[in-house]
C-alpha positions, -999 to 999 in steps of 0.1 A, spaced: 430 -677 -258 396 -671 -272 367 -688 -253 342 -708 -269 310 -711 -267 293 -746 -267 261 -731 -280 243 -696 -290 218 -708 -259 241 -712 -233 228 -694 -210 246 -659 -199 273 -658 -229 265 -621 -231 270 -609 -197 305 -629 -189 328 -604 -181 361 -615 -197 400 -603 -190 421 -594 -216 457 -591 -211 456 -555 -219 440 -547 -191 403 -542 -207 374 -565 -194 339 -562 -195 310 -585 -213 301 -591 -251 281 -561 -251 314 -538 -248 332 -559 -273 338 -558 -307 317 -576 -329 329 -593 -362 305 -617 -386 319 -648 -401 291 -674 -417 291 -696 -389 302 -680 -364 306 -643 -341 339 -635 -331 339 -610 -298 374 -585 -293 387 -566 -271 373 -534 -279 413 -515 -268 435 -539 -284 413 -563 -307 427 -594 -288 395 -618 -301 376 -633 -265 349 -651 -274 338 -668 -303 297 -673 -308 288 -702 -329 254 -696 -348 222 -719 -346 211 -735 -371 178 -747 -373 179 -781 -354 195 -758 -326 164 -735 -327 141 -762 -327 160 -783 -301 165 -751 -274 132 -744 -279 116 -778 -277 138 -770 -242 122 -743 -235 144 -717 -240 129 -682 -244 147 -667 -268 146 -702 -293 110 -697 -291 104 -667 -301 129 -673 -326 114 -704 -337 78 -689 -341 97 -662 -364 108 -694 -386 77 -708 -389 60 -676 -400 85 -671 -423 85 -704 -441 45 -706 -442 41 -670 -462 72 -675 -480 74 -716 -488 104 -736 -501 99 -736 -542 108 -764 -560 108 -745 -595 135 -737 -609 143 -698 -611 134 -681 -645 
């Protein structure tokens, strides 16, 4: 069975070595990756028996992980917020 993770911030998700009943293990970084819209899932890169599943932030989790203090929510929120001040939320209607 696949193992969640609570949060993209929880700390050390990439570097948990997982078992898979192949035989395999290693970390996420020797997995493979496939993108869904919400969510990462992480296989076994030998038999493709799915290990992890990555939920992605959304803004509020940004914000909140980084009102934390969370290194990588920081940086990510300054990113964010540079983006949304040059390129701001129109509310006209597209031509």
């Amino acid at each position: 069975m696949a193992e969640l993770i609570p949060s993209y911030f929880t700390a050390d998700w990439r570097v948990r070595s997982l078992p898979c009943p192949c035989g395999w293990e290693g970390d996420s970084r020797g997995m493979a990756m496939e993108l869904h819209d919400t969510v990462t899932d992480y296989a076994c890169p030998q038999c493709g028996n799915l290990l992890m599943i990555v939920p992605h932030p959304s803004l509020d989790d940004v914000r909140r992980a980084a009102a934390e203090g969370h290194p990588e929510a920081i940086e990510q929120l300054a990113i964010i917020q540079d983006a949304l001040q040059r390129f701001p939320a129109s509310n006209d209607p597209a031509p």
